[in-house]
Kinemage of the C-alpha trace (Angstrom):
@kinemage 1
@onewidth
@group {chain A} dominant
@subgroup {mainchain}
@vectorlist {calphas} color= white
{ca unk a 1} P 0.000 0.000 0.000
{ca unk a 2} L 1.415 3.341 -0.672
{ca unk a 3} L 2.133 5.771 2.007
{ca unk a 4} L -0.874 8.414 2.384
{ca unk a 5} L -0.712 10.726 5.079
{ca unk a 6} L -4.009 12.732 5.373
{ca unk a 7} L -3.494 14.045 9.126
{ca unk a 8} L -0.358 16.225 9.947
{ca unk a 9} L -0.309 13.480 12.599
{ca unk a 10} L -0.458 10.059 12.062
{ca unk a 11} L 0.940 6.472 12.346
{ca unk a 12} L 2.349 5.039 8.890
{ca unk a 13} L 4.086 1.922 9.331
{ca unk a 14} L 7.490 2.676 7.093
{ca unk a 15} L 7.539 -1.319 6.476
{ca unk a 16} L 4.214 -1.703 4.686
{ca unk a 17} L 2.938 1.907 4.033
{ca unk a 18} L 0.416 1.237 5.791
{ca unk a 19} L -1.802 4.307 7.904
{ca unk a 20} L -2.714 2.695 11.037
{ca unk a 21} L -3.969 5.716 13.162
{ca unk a 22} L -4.414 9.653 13.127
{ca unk a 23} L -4.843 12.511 15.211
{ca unk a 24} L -6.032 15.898 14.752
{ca unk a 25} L -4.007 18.745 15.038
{ca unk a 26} L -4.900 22.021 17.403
{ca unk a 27} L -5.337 25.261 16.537
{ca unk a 28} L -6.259 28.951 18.021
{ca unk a 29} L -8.194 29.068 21.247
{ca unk a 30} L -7.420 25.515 22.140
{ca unk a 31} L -3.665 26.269 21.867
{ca unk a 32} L -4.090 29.262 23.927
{ca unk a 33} L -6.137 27.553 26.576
{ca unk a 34} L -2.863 25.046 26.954
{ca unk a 35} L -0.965 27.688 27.271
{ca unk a 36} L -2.707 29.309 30.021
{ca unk a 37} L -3.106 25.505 31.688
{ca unk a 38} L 1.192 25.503 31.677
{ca unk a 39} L 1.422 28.647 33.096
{ca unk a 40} L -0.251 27.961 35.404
{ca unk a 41} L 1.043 25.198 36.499
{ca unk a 42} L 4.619 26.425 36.325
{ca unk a 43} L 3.673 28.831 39.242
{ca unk a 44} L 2.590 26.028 41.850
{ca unk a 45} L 5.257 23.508 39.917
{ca unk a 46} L 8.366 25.640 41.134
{ca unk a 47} L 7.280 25.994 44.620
{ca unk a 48} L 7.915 22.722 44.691
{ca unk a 49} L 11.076 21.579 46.419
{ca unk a 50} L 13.494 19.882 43.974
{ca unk a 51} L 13.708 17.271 45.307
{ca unk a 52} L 10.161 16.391 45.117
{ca unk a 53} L 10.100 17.517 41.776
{ca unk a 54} L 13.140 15.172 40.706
{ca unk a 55} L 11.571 12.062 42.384
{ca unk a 56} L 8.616 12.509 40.044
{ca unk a 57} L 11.173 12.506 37.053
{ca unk a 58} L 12.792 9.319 38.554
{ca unk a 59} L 9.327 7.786 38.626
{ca unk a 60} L 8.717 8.357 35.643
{ca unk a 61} L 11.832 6.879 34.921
{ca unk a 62} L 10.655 3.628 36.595
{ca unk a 63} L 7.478 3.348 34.764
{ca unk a 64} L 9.607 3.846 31.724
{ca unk a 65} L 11.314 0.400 32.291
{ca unk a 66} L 8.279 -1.058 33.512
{ca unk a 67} L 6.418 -0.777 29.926
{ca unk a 68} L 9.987 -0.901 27.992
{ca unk a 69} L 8.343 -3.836 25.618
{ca unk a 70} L 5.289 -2.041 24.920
{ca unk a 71} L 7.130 1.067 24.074
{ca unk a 72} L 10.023 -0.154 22.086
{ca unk a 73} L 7.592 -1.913 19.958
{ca unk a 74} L 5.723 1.608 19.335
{ca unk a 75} L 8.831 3.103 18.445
{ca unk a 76} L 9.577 0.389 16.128
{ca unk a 77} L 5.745 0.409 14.077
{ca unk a 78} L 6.121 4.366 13.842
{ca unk a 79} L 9.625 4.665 12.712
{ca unk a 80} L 11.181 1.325 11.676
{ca unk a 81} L 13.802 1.224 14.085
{ca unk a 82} L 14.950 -1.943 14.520
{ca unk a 83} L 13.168 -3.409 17.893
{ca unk a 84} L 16.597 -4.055 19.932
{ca unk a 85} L 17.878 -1.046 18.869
{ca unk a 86} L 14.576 0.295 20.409
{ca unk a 87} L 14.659 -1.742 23.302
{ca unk a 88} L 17.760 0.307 23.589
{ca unk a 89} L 16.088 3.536 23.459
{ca unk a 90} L 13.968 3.142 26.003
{ca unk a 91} L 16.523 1.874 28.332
{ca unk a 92} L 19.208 5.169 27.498
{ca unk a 93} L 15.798 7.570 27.860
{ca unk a 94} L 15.109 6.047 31.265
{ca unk a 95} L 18.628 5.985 32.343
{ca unk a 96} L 19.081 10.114 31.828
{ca unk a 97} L 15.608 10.722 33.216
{ca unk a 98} L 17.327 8.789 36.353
{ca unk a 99} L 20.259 10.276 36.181
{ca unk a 100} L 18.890 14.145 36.440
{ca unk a 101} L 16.491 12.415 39.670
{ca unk a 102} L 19.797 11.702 41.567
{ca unk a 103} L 21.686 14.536 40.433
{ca unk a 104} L 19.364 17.180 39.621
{ca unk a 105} L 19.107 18.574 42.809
{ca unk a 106} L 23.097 18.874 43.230
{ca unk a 107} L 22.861 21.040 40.300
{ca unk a 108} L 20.695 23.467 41.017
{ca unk a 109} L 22.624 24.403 44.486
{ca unk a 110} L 23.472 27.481 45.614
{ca unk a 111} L 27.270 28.624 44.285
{ca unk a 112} L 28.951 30.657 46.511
{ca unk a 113} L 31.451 33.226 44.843
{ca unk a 114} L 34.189 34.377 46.400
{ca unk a 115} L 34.364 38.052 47.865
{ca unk a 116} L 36.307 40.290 50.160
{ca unk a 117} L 33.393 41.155 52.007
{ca unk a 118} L 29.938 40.007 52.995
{ca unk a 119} L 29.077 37.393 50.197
{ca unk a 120} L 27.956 36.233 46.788
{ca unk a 121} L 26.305 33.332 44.998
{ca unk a 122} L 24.496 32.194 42.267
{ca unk a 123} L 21.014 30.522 42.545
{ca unk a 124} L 19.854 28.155 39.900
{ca unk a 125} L 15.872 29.352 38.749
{ca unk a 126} L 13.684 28.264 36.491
{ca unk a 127} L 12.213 30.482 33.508
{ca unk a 128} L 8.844 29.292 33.118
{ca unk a 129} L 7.292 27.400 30.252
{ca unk a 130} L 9.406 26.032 27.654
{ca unk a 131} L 8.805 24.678 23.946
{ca unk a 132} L 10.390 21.576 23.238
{ca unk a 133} L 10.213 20.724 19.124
{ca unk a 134} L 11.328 17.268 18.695
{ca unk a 135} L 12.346 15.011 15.771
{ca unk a 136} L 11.048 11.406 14.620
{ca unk a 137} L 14.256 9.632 14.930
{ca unk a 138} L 14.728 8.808 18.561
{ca unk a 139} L 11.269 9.284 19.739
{ca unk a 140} L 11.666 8.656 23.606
{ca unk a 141} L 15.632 9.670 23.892
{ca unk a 142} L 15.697 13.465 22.206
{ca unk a 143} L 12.631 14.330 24.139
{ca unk a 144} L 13.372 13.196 27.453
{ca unk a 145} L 17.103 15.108 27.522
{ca unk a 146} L 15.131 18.410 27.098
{ca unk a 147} L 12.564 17.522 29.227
{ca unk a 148} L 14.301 15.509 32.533
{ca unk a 149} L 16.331 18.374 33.241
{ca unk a 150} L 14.185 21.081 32.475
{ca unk a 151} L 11.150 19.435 34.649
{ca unk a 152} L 13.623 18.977 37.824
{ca unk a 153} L 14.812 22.373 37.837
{ca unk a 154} L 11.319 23.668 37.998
{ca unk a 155} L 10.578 24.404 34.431
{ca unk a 156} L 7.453 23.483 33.065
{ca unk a 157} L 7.716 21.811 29.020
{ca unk a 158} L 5.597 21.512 25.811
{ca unk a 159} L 6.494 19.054 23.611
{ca unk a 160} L 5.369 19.231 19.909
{ca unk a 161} L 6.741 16.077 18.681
{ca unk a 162} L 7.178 14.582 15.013
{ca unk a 163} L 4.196 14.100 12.833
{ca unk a 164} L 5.425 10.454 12.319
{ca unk a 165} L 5.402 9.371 15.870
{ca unk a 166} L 2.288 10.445 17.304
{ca unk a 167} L 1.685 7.847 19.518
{ca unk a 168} L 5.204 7.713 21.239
{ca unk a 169} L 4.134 11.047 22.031
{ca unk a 170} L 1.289 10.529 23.563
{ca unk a 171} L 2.366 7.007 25.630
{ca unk a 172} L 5.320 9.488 26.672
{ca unk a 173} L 2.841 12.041 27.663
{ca unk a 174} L 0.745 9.650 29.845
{ca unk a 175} L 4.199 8.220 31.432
{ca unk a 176} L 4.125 11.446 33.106
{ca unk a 177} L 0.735 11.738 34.276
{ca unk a 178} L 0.573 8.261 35.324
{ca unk a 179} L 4.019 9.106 37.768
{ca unk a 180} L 1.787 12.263 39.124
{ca unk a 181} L 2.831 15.112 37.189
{ca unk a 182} L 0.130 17.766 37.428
{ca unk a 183} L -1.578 18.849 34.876
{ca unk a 184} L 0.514 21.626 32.788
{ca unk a 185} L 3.345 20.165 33.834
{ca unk a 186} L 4.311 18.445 30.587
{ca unk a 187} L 1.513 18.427 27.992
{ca unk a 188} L 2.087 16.926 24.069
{ca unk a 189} L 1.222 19.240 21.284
{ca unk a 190} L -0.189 18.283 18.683
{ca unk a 191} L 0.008 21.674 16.169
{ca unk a 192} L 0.809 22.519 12.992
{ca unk a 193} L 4.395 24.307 12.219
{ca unk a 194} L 2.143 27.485 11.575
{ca unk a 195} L 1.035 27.398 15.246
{ca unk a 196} L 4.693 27.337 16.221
{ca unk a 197} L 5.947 30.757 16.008
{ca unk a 198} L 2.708 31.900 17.519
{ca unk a 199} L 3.434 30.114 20.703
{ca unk a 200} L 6.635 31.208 20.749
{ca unk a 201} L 5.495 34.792 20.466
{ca unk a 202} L 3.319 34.115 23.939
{ca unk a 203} L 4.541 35.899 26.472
{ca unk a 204} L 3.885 32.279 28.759
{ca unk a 205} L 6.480 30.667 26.488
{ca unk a 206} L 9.941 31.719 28.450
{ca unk a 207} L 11.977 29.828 25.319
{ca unk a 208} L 12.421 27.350 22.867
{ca unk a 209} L 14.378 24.152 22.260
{ca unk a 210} L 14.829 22.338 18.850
{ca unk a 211} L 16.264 19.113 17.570
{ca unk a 212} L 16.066 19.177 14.043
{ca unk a 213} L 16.387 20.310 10.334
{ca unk a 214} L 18.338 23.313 9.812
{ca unk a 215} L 15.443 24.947 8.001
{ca unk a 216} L 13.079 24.187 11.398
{ca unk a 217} L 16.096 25.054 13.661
{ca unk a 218} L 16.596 28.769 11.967
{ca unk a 219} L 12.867 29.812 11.979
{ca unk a 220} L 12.664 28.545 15.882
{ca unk a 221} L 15.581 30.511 16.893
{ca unk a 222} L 14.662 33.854 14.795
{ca unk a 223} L 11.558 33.851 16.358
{ca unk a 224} L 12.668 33.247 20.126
{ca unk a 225} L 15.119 36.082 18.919
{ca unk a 226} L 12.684 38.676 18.374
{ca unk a 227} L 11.016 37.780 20.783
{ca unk a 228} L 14.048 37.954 23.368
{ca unk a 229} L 13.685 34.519 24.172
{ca unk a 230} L 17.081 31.909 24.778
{ca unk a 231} L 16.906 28.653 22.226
{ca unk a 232} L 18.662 25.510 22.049
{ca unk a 233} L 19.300 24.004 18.665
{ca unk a 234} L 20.455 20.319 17.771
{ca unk a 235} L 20.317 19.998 13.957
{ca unk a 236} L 21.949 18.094 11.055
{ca unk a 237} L 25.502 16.696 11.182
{ca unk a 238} L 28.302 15.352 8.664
{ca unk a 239} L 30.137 13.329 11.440
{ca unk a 240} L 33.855 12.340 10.520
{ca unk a 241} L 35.412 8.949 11.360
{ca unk a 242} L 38.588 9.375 10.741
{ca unk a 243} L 41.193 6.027 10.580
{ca unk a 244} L 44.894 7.540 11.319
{ca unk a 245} L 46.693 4.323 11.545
{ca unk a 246} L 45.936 0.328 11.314
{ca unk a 247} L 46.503 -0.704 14.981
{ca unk a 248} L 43.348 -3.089 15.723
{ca unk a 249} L 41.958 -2.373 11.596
{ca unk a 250} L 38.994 -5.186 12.484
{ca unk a 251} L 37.936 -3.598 15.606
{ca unk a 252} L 38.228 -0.073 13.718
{ca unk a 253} L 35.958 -1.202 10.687
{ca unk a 254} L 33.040 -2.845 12.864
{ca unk a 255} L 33.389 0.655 15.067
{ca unk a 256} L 32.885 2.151 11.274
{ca unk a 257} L 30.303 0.086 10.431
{ca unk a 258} L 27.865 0.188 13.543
{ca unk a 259} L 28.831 3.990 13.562
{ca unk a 260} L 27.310 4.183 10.470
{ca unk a 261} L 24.113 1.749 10.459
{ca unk a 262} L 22.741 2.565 13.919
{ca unk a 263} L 19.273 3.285 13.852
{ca unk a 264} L 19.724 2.635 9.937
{ca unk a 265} L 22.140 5.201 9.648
{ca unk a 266} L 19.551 7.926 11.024
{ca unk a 267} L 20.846 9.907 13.356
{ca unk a 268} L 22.723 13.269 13.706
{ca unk a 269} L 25.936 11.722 14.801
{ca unk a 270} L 25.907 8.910 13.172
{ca unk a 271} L 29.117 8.665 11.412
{ca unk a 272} L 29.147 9.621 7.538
{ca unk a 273} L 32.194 10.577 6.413
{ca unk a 274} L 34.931 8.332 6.618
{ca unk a 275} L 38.312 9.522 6.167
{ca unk a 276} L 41.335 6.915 6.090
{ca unk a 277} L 44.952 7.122 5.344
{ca unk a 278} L 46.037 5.386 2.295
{ca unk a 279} L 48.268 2.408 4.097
{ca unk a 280} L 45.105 1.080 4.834
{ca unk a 281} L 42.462 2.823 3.116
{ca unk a 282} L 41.950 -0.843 0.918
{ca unk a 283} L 41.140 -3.113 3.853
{ca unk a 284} L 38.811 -0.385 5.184
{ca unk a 285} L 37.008 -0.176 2.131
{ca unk a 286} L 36.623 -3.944 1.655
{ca unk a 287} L 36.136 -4.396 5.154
{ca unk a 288} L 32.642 -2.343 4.957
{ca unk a 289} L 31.503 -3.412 1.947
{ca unk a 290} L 31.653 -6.743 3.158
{ca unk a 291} L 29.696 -6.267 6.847
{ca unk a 292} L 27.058 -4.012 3.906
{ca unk a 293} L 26.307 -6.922 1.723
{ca unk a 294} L 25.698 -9.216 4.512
{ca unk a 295} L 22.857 -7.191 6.043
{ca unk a 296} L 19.698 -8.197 6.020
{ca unk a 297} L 16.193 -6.122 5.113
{ca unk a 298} L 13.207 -6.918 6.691
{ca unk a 299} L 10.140 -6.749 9.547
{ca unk a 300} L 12.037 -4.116 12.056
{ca unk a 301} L 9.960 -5.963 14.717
{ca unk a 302} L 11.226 -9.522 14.000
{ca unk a 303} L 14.557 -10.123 15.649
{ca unk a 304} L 16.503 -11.525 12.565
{ca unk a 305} L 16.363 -8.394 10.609
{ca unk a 306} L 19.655 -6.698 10.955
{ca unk a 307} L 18.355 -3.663 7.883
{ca unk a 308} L 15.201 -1.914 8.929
{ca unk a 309} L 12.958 0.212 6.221
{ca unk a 310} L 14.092 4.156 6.784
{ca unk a 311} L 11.582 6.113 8.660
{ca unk a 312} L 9.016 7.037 5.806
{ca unk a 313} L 9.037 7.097 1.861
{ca unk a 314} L 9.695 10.497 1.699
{ca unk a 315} L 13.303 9.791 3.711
{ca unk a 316} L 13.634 6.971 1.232
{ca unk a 317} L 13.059 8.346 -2.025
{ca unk a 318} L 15.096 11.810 -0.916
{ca unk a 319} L 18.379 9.640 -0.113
{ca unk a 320} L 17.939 7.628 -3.106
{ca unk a 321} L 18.036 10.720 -4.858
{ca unk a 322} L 21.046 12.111 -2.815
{ca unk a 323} L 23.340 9.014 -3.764
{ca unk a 324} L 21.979 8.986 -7.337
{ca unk a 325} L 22.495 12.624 -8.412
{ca unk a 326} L 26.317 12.117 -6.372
{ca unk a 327} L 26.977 9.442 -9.170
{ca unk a 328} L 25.684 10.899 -11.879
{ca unk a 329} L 28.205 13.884 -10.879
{ca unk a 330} L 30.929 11.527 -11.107
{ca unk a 331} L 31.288 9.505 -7.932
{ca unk a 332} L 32.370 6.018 -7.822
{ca unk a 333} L 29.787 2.903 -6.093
{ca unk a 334} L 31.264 0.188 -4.187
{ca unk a 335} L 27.762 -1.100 -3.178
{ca unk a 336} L 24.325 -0.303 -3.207
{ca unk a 337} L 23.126 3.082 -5.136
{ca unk a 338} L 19.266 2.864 -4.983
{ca unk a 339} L 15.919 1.330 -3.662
{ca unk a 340} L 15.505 -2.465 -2.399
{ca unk a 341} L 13.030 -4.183 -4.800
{ca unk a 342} L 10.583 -4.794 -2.254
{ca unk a 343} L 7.759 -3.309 -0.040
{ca unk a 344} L 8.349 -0.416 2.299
{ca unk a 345} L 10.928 2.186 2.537
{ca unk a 346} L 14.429 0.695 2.314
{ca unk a 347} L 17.373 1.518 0.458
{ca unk a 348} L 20.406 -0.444 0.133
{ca unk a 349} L 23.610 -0.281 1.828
{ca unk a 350} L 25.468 1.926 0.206
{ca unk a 351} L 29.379 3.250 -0.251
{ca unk a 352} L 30.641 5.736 -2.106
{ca unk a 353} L 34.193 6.666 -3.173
{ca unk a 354} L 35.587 9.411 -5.115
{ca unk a 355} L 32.922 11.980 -3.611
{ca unk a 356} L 34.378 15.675 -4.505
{ca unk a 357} L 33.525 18.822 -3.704
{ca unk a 358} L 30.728 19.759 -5.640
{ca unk a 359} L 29.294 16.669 -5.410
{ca unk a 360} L 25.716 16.355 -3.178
{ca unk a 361} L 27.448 14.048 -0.956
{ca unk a 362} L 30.184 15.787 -0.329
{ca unk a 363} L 28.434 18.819 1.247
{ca unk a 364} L 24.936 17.831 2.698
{ca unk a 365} L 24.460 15.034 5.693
{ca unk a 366} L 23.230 11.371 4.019
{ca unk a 367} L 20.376 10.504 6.654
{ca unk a 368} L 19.979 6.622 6.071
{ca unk a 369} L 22.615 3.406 5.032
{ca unk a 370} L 25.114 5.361 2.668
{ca unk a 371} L 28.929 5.668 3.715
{ca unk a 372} L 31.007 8.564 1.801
{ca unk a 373} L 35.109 7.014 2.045
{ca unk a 374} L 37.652 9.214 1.204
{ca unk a 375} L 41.638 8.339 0.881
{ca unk a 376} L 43.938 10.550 2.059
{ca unk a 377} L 47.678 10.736 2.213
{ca unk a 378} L 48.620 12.089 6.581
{ca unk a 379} L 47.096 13.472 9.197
{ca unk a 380} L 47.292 17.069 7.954
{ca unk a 381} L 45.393 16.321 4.900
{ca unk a 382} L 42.723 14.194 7.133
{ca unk a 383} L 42.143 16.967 9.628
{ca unk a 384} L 41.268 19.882 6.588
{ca unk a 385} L 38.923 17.232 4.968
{ca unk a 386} L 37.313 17.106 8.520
{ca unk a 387} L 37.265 20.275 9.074
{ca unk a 388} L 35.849 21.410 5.553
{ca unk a 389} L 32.302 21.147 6.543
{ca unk a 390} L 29.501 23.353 7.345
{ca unk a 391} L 28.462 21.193 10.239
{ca unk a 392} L 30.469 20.711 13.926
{ca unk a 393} L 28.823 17.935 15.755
{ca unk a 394} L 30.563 15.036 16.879
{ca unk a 395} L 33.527 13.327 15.153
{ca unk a 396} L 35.389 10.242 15.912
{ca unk a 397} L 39.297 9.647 15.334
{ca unk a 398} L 40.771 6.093 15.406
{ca unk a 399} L 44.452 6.374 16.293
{ca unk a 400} L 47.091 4.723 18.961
{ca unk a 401} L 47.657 8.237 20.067
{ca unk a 402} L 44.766 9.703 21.806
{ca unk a 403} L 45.784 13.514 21.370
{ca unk a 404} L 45.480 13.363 17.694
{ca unk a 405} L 41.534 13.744 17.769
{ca unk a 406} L 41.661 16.896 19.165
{ca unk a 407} L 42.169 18.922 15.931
{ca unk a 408} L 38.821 18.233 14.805
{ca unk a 409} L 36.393 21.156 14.753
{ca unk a 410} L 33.208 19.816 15.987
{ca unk a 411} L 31.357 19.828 19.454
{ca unk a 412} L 32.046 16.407 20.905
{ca unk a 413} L 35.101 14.395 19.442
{ca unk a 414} L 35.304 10.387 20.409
{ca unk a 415} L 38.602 9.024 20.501
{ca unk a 416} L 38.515 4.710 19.228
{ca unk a 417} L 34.679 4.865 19.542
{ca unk a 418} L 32.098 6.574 16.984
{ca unk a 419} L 30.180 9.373 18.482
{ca unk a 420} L 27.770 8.390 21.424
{ca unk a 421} L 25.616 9.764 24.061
{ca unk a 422} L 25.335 9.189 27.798
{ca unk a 423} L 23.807 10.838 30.543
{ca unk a 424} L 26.495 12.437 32.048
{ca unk a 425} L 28.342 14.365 29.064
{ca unk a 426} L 27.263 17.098 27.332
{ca unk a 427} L 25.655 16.998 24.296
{ca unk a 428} L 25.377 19.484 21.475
{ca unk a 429} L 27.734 21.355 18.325
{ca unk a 430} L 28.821 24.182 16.892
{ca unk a 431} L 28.812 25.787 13.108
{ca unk a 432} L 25.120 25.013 11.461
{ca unk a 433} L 24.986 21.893 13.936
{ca unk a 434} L 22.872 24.071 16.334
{ca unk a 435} L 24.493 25.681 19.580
{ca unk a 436} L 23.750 25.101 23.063
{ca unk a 437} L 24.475 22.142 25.281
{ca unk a 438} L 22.329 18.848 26.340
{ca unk a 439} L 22.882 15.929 29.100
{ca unk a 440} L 25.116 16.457 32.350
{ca unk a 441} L 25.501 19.537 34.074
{ca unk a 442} L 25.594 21.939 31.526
{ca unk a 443} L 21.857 20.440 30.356
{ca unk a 444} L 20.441 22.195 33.532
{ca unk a 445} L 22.274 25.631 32.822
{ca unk a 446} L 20.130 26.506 29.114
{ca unk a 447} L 17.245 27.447 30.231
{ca unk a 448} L 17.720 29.380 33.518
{ca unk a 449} L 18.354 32.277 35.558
{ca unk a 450} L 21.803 32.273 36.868
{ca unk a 451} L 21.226 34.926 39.188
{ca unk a 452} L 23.520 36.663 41.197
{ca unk a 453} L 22.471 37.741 44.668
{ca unk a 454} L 25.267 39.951 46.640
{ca unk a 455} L 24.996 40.383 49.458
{ca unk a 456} L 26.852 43.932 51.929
{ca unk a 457} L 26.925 44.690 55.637
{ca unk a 458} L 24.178 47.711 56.357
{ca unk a 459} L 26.875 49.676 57.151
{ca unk a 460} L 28.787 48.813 54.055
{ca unk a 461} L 30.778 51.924 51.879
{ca unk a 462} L 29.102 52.288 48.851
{ca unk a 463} L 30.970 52.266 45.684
{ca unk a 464} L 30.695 53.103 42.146
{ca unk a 465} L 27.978 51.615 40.187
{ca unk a 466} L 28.651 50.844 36.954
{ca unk a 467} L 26.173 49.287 34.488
């Protein structure tokens, strides 16, 4: 069955096309009544102590585990994603919401600065209500980052999630009212992009956090911008891999190749462009085309299939077109090139060699199973094709010597494993990657008011001011 989406909202199974639910999108007075209901709720919800409000986050955590079946098998029907790779999901979105429940609080203590006399410190306080736009790919993980922390340090959060994944967003939204979250607290949105900048422009809405296109990304933060409003953007990445020697090559090619096919090669970090010096650029090359060919399409949900269907036609067809246009402009294949000949929306395992600049491929991030190699001759030549990119998100270098991946221009770099994510580093890059940081300490310190309180004996001199 072909895909047909007639809701802005709605379920399409990306293995058989098939429309299995939708939901109607909000608009107007019954935005602005949500709104008000988050507002309102942030006033009672920062009164709260944090600690009560991170033991609600770590509950929710809890029920998270407790229905981890139910929704890694949601994730996998609305997006494809292979079901232990979802199971997966599930278990690294519980873990941060966990993680901010125990640490949270020691965040958002007071700092005391040090002064010659009476005192000074910072306190940690929340804005007010934040809007959280999320992405399709990781439907549990990217939301509950902005969310855990945000929610602990008194926040309150709408979420207006991916039109592909409407029901994660809702079982995500009753995870939270089943742990006791009041109502306000965190509420799913289901609007239309046009209702967007309009509730950014409410003076409720205290800012704005995207993961996402760059197209989405840049008309989130120009309207938080005029509107004086901090935003957080995530968006699209090019990650390197780069091989500088052949100590452990075997390890280093299975590193390259679950770098690469991870969530079917659909994520912002996943790594894309490999980069490999020429003493071994051969066995690298043959090494991935071989793990490629022996991958395996089918049912995402059935346990065998090691190549799920990308997340929706659309995706498909649009990186078919990618790798095909990249050949036609003169790039070599070492596998794959175009559609599966079967049902749903797969593409084959693809490689490319020979990619130039000029080429698509060379410039724009490959969302799905295609690998760009290039050869080059040192180190000096691998770190300027790294750095020759108008995206800074993660990177990965593969070397003996762990100081060598530290020339590369992105946010996070991995030394010997491909990017990754964990609860306790930050997250987040620089150049048209987005700005702002995610996960550990620094995931608490976007959206709040670092405010300085000083503090002077009555009978203190006063000095200059100065402003």
């Amino acid at each position: 069955m072909s895909e047909q989406r007639k809701s802005p909202f709605a379920t399409v199974n990306p293995y058989t096309g098939e429309t299995l639910a939708e939901f109607p999108a909000i608009e107007g007075a019954e935005v602005d009544a949500v709104l008000e209901t988050a507002g309102g709720a942030f006033d009672t919800w920062r009164k709260r102590t944090v600690e009560e409000r991170a033991e609600l986050v770590g509950r929710v955590a809890g029920l998270m585990r407790e229905r981890k079946e139910t929704l890694a098998r949601l994730i996998t029907l609305e997006m494809g994603k292979l079901i232990s790779e979802a199971r997966g999901e599930v278990d690294l979105a519980a873990s941060i919401l966990a993680y901010y429940a125990e640490h949270g609080p020691g965040f958002t203590a007071r700092e005391p600065l040090d002064v010659e006399e009476g005192e000074a410190y910072l306190v940690n306080e929340p804005l007010g209500v934040l809007l959280g736009v999320m992405p399709w790919n990781f439907p549990l993980y990217q939301v509950v980052r902005f969310a855990g922390p945000n929610l602990v340090l008194g926040n309150t959060v709408l979420v207006k999630h991916a039109g592909i994944c409407p029901q994660s967003a809702l079982a995500l939204e009753v995870l939270f009212r089943d742990a006791g979250a009041p109502e306000g607290v965190y509420t799913n949105l289901f609007v239309s992009h046009d209702e967007i900048s309009r509730i950014i422009d409410s003076p409720v809405v205290k800012g704005a956090s995207l993961t996402g296109s760059e197209r989405a990304g840049a008309q989130v933060a120009e309207r938080a911008g005029r509107n004086m409003k901090p935003s957080l953007l995530e968006l699209g990445g090019s990650d390197v891999f780069i091989v500088l020697d052949g100590e452990g090559l075997e390890r280093t090619v299975g590193a390259a190749v679950a770098g690469r096919m991870a969530n079917t090669g659909q994520s912002c970090v996943a790594s894309k462009r490999f980069i490999v010096l020429a003493d071994v650029y051969d066995d690298f090359v043959e090494g991935m085309r071989r793990a490629f060919e022996g991958l395996e399409p089918g049912d995402p949900s059935d346990e065998a299939t090691t190549l799920g269907p990308l997340s929706s036609e659309q995706a498909a067809s649009g990186l078919a077109g990618q790798i095909r246009e990249t050949v036609e402009q003169g790039a070599e294949l070492v596998i794959g090139g175009g559609r599966i000949d079967r049902p749903g929306a797969f593409v084959q395992p693809t490689i490319l060699t020979g990619v130039k600049p000029g080429m698509r491929a060379y410039a724009e991030e490959l969302f799905g199973p295609a690998a760009v190699i290039y050869r080059v001759q040192d180190e000096d030549e691998a770190i300027a094709l790294a750095n020759d990119s108008q995206y800074g998100l993660g990177g990965s270098v593969f070397c003996a010597d762990v100081e060598r991946g530290r020339r590369v221009e992105t946010g996070m770099v991995w030394v010997n494993h491909p990017t990754s994510t964990q609860p306790d580093l930050p997250f987040g890059g620089i150049k048209r990657s987005g700005y702002g940081r995610e996960l550990s300490k620094l995931g608490m310190q976007e959206f709040v008011n670092r405010k300085l309180v000083r503090v002077l004996p009555p009978d203190a001199e006063l000095s200059g001011i100065a402003g």
